[in-house]
PATORKE-936554 format. One record per residue (C-alpha): x, y, z; residue in one letter. Coordinates in steps of 0.001 Angstrom, whole numbers, plus 500000, padded with zeros to 6 digits. Each point is the difference from the previous one (the first is absolute). Example, Ala and Ser with C-alpha at 12.3 -4.5 7.8 and 13.67 -1.06 7.14 Angstrom:
<atoms>
512300495500507800a;501370503440499340s;
</atoms>
This chain:
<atoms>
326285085940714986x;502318501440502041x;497339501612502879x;499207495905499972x;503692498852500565x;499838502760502924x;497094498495501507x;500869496930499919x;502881500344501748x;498568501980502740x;497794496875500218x;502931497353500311x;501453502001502751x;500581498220503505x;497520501165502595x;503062501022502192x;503056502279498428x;502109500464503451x;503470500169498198x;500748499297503735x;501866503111501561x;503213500781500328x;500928498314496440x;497127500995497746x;499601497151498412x;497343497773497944x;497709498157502077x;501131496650501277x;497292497717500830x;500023498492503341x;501693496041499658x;501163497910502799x;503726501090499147x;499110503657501853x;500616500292503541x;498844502612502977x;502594500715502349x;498744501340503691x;503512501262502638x;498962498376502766x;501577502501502969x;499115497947502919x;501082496456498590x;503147501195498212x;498738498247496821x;498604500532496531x;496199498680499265x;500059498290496841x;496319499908498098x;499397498233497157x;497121502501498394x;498839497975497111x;498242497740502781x;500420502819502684x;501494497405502333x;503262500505502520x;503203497660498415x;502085500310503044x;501654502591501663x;503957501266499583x;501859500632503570x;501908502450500193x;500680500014503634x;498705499054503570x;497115501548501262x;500301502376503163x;501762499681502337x;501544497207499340x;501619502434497431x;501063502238502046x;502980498427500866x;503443500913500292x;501218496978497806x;497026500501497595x;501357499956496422x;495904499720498190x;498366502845498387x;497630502269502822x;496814502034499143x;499329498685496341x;498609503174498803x;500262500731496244x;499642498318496437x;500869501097496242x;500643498062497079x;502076499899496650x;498418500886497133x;500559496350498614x;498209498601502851x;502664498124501179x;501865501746502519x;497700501061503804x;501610502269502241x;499189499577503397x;500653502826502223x;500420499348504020x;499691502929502179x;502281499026502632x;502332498767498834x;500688502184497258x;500403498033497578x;498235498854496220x;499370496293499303x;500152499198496613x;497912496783498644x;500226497585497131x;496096499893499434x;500159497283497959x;501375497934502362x;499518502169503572x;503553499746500803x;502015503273501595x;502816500696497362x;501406502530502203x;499799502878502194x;500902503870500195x;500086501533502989x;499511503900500497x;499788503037502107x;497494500104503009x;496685498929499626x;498977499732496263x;496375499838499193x;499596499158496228x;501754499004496864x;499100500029496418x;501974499026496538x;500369503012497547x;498196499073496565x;503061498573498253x;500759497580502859x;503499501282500631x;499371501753503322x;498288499069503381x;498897503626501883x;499780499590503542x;498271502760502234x;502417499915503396x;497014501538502046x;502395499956503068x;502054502611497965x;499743502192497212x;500492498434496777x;499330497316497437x;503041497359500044x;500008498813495790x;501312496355500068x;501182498244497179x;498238496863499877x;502146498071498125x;503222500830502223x;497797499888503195x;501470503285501106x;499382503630500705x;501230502316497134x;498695503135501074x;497950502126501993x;497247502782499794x;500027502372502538x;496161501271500895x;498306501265502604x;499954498093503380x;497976496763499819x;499115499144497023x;497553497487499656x;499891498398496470x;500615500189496595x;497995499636496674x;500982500296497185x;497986501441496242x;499599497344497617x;502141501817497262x;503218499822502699x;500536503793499402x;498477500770503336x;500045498276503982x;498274502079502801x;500529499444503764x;497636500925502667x;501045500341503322x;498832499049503481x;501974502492502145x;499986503458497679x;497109501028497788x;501698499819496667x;499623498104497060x;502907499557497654x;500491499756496413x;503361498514498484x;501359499585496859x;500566495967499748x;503001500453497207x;502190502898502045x;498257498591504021x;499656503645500036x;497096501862502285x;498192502111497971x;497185501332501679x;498876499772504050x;496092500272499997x;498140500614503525x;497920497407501046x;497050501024502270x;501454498348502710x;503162498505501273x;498813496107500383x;499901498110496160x;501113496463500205x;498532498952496758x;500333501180496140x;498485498848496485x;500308501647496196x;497098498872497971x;500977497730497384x;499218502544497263x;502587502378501547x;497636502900500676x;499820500055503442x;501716499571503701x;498004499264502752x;501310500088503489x;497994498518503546x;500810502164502928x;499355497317502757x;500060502941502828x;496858502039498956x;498302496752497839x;499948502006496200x;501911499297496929x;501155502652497810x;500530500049496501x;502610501318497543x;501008500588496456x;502542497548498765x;501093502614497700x;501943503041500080x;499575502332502354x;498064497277502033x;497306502039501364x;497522499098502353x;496382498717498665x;497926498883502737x;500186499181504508x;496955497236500514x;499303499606503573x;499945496211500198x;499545498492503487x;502405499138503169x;503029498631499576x;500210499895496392x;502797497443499239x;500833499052495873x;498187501031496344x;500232497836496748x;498119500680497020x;498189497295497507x;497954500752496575x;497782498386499177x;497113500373497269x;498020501951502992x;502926502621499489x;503152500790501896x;500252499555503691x;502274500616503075x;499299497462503531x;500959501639502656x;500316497647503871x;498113501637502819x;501998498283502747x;497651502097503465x;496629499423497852x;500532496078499036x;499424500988495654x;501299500702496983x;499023503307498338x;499415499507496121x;500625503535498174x;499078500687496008x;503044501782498696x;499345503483498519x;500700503540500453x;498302499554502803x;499999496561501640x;496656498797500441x;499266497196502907x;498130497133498291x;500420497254502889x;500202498917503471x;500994496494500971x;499749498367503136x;503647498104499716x;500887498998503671x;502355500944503181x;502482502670498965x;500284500142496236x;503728500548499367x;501878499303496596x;498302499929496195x;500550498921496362x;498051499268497144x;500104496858497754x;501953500055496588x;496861500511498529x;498127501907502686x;497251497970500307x;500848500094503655x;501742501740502755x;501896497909502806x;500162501393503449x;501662499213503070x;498168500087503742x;502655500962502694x;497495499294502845x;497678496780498196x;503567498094499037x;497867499222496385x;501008501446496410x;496735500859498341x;498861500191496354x;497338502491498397x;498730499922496810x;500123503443498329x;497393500057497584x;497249499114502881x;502051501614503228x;499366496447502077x;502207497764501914x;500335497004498013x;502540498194502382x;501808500119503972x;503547498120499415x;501709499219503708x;503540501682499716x;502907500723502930x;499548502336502700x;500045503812500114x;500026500350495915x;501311503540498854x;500739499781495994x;498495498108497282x;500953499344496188x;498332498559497206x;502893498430498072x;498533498180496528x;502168497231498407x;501908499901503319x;500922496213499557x;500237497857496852x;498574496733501976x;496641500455501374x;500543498137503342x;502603502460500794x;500173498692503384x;503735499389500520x;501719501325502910x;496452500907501301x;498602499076503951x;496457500045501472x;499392502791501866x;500304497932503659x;499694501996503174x;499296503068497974x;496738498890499418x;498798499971503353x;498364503494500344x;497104501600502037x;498236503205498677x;498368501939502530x;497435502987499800x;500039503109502137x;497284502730500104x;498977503596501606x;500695499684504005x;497745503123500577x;498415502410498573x;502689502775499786x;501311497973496410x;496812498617498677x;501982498929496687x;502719498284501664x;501154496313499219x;502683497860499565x;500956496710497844x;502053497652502180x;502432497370499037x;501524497417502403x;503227498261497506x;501289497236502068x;503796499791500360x;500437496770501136x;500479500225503870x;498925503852499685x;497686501491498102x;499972503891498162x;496754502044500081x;499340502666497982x;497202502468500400x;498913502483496794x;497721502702501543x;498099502822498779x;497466502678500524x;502551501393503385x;500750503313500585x;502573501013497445x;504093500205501385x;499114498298503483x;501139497602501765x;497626497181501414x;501286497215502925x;499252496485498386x;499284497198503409x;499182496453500031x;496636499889502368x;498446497770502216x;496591500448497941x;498967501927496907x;496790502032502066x;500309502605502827x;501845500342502371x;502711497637498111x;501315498474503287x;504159500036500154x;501888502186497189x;503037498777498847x;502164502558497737x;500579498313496544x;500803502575497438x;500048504175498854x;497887500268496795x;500623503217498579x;497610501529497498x;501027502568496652x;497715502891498976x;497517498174498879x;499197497945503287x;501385496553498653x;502987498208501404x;501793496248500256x;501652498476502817x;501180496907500720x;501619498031503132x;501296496618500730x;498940497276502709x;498082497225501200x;497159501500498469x;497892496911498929x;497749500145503134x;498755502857498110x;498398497585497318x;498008497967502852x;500683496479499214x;503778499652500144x;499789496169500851x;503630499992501676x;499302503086502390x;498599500438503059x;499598503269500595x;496547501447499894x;499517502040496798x;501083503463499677x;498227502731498070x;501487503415498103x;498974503183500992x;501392503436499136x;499871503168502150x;500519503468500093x;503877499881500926x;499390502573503054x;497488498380501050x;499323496313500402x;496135500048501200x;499234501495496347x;499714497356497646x;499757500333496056x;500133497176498909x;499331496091500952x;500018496428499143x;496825498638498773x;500560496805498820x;502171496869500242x;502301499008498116x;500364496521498513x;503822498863499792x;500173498281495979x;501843496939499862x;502984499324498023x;499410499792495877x;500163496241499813x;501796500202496804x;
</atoms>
C-alpha cells in the first residue's frame, strides 16, 4: 500500500518544480498577478509585462532619455541598469548606473517609495533571504553597500576586490557570492557576520552576472570577456566543478526544472541565442534557441514552465517554453534592456497598471544587420540597433567574430559596397579576447534606417575598418532598417 501512496504521488506532481531561484520555494503557477520587469538603459524606464497574457502593461520612467539627461539641472534617474526583488514580491529595486543610485518600487501599485543613492557606478542589487537587507555591488568601487530597506539607508559596507559586479545570494541565507568585473575573484561571505570568507579565482577578470541553483548545490558564474560560464560548489570549500565554453559575449544564466530535469539558460548576446545546459557533474548542452538581437537579462517563471529574456538590440522581452526549448512569445519592451526578473504575486489586482505609461518615443527603433567586409574575418557580423531619442537617436552595434583585443574604426558610409564613397568617423569598437565587443554613439543617425520621413539627407550606411587602415573593411551594412512607430497604446 504504501509503494502505491508513493506512486501516486509522483503521479500528481506538477510537470514543472522550479522552486524559482534565489528563494527555493514551491512552485507558483503563472497568474496574471506575476509581473516581468526589463531596466530599460536607454529610456530610463522599467518595462512592465503582464506574463499570464505575455503582454506589455505600461512602462515606469525613471528618467529622460539621453541627452536630454545629461543635463546639468537633471534631477531623473540615468542608465537604468539593474533589478532585484524582495522575497515577498513586493518591493523592485531598480538600479541606475549613472546616477548611482537604487529605485525602490511599490509593485503593487508601480509607485517609487524612495531612493538610496551610493558610491560610483553600482551595477546590481539583490534582497538577502529574510528581506532585511538590500546588497548592492558598487562596480565603480570595491564593495557591496548593505542597505536597510526599511530605513532607506546604507548600514554598512563590504570591502572586495575592485569592481564587483553583483551579488547572489544561497537560498538557505548562510551564503552570498560576488563575482567581479575588474579582478578575477569570486567571493564567498558569511550573510550573518558580512564577513569574506573565501576569494575563489575566476578564469578571467570580466563576470557581470551570477546565479545559485535553487537547490543550493551550485554557483555558476558568466565571464562576458572570453563567452564561458564557470561553475562552483555552493558548499564548503567551494571548489570548482566545470568551465563550458559558451559563445561571444555571454551576458546572464538562470536555471528552471522542469519534469525534463534541471536546467541553467544561459544569453549569448554576439551569437543572437540562448544556450540550454542539463545540470550534472558535468553540464550537458541540450538546446539552442534562436531568441533575437543581443540576448541580455534572464529568469524563469515561478513554476519554470518558462524562462523570460530580455533583447538589448531587438527592444522585445521574449518567452520560451522549457519543456519544448521554443519561443512561445516577442513582448515590445523599452530600449537597450540589461536585467530582467520574474516576480510572481507581484500585485494583488491583476490590471496592475497604475502609475504605468506606454512606451512612446522609445518604441521607435531600427535594427540593422552587419556582415564579413572581406575575407580576412570570414565569421564576422554585427546586430545593429538604431533607439530613437527624440531629436537624436543612440546606435548601438554588438559585433563578433573580430580579432580578439583590437580596436576597429566604426564610419557612417556613403554606400554599403566597395569603394564606400566618403568616410565619416563615428565610433572605436574595441574587442575582448574572444573577438566580441559593444559600442555605441549618439546622433542624427536615423538616415541610417532609410526612410526617416522628416530627413533629407540621403541614407547613410555602417561600416567598420581596420583602425590603421581605412581601405580595409570588416564589416558592412547590408540591409535597411525600418524605423517602428510609436506603441499606440
Amino acid at each position: 500500500m504504501k509503494i502505491i501512496r508513493w506512486f501516486l504521488s509522483l503521479c500528481l506532481l506538477p510537470c514543472a518544480m522550479a522552486q524559482q531561484a534565489p528563494w527555493a520555494r514551491p512552485d507558483i503557477p503563472i497568474s496574471s498577478h506575476d509581473r516581468v520587469y526589463a531596466a530599460d538603459q536607454t529610456s530610463n524606464t522599467v518595462s512592465v509585462i503582464d506574463p499570464s497574457e505575455n503582454k506589455l502593461l505600461g512602462v515606469i520612467k525613471l528618467g529622460d532619455p539621453v541627452p536630454g539627461a545629461l543635463s546639468p539641472l537633471y534631477k531623473g534617474q540615468l542608465l537604468v541598469h539593474g533589478l532585484g526583488y524582495s522575497p515577498d514580491s513586493k518591493t523592485l529595486a531598480v538600479v541606475s548606473v549613472g546616477s548611482n543610485s537604487v529605485t525602490l518600487i511599490d509593485t503593487a501599485t508601480n509607485k517609487v517609495k524612495g531612493i538610496v543613492y551610493v558610491g560610483r557606478s553600482p551595477h546590481e542589487a539583490f534582497f538577502s533571504p529574510n528581506g532585511r537587507e538590500l546588497w548592492v555591488t558598487v562596480r565603480g568601487e570595491n564593495y557591496v553597500s548593505v542597505i536597510d530597506p526599511a530605513k532607506m539607508k546604507e548600514i554598512r559596507r563590504i570591502e572586495l576586490a575592485n569592481g564587483p559586479g553583483m551579488t547572489m545570494f544561497g537560498p538557505d541565507g548562510k551564503y552570498a557570492f560576488v563575482c567581479s568585473s575588474f579582478t578575477p575573484e569570486l567571493a564567498a561571505i558569511d550573510v550573518a557576520s558580512h564577513r569574506i570568507i573565501k576569494k575563489i579565482p575566476q578564469a578571467t577578470p570580466f563576470s557581470p552576472n551570477i546565479a545559485v541553483t535553487p537547490e543550493n548545490d551550485e554557483v555558476w558564474i558568466t565571464l562576458k570577456d572570453a563567452g564561458k560560464v564557470q561553475v562552483y560548489s555552493a558548499k564548503p570549500p567551494f571548489a570548482q566543478k566545470a568551465v563550458i565554453d559558451t559563445g561571444p559575449i555571454t551576458n546572464h544564466v538562470n536555471f528552471a526544472n522542469n519534469r525534463n530535469g534541471k536546467f541553467a539558460y544561459v544569453t549569448i548576446g554576439g551569437a543572437n541565442e540562448v544556450k540550454a545546459f542539463r545540470r550534472g557533474a558535468t553540464p550537458q548542452l541540450v538546446a539552442t534557441i534562436p531568441a533575437g538581437d543581443l540576448p541580455h537579462g534572464i529568469w524563469p517563471s515561478g513554476d519554470g514552465s518558462r524562462v523570460y529574456l530580455a533583447l538589448e538590440n531587438g527592444e522585445h522581452c521574449v518567452a520560451i517554453d522549457t519543456v519544448s526549448n521554443k519561443v512561445i512569445a516577442t513582448i515590445p519592451i523599452g530600449q537597450t534592456t540589461q536585467a530582467l526578473v520574474y516576480v510572481p504575486n507581484a500585485t494583488p489586482n491583476a490590471s496592475g497598471t497604475e502609475n504605468l505609461m506606454p512606451l512612446g518615443t522609445a518604441a521607435n527603433t531600427a535594427r540593422l544587420h552587419l556582415e564579413a567586409g572581406g575575407t580576412a574575418l570570414p565569421e564576422a557580423q554585427a546586430s545593429v540597433a538604431v533607439n530613437s531619442l527624440g531629436l537624436s537617436d543612440l546606435v548601438q552595434i554588438a559585433a563578433k567574430g573580430l580579432a580578439p583585443k583590437e580596436s576597429y574604426q566604426v564610419y557612417l558610409a556613403e554606400s554599403n559596397q566597395s569603394p564606400f564613397g566618403k568616410l565619416e568617423p563615428l565610433a572605436v569598437l574595441k574587442t575582448n579576447p574572444d573577438g566580441a565587443g559593444i559600442v555605441q554613439a549618439i546622433g542624427p543617425l536615423k538616415a541610417l534606417a532609410g526612410n526617416d520621413p522628416n530627413s533629407s539627407a540621403p541614407q547613410r550606411f555602417l561600416v567598420v575598418t581596420d583602425i590603421r587602415d581605412s581601405s580595409q573593411v570588416v564589416l558592412r551594412q547590408t540591409n535597411a532598417g525600418e524605423m517602428k512607430p510609436a506603441d499606440p497604446q
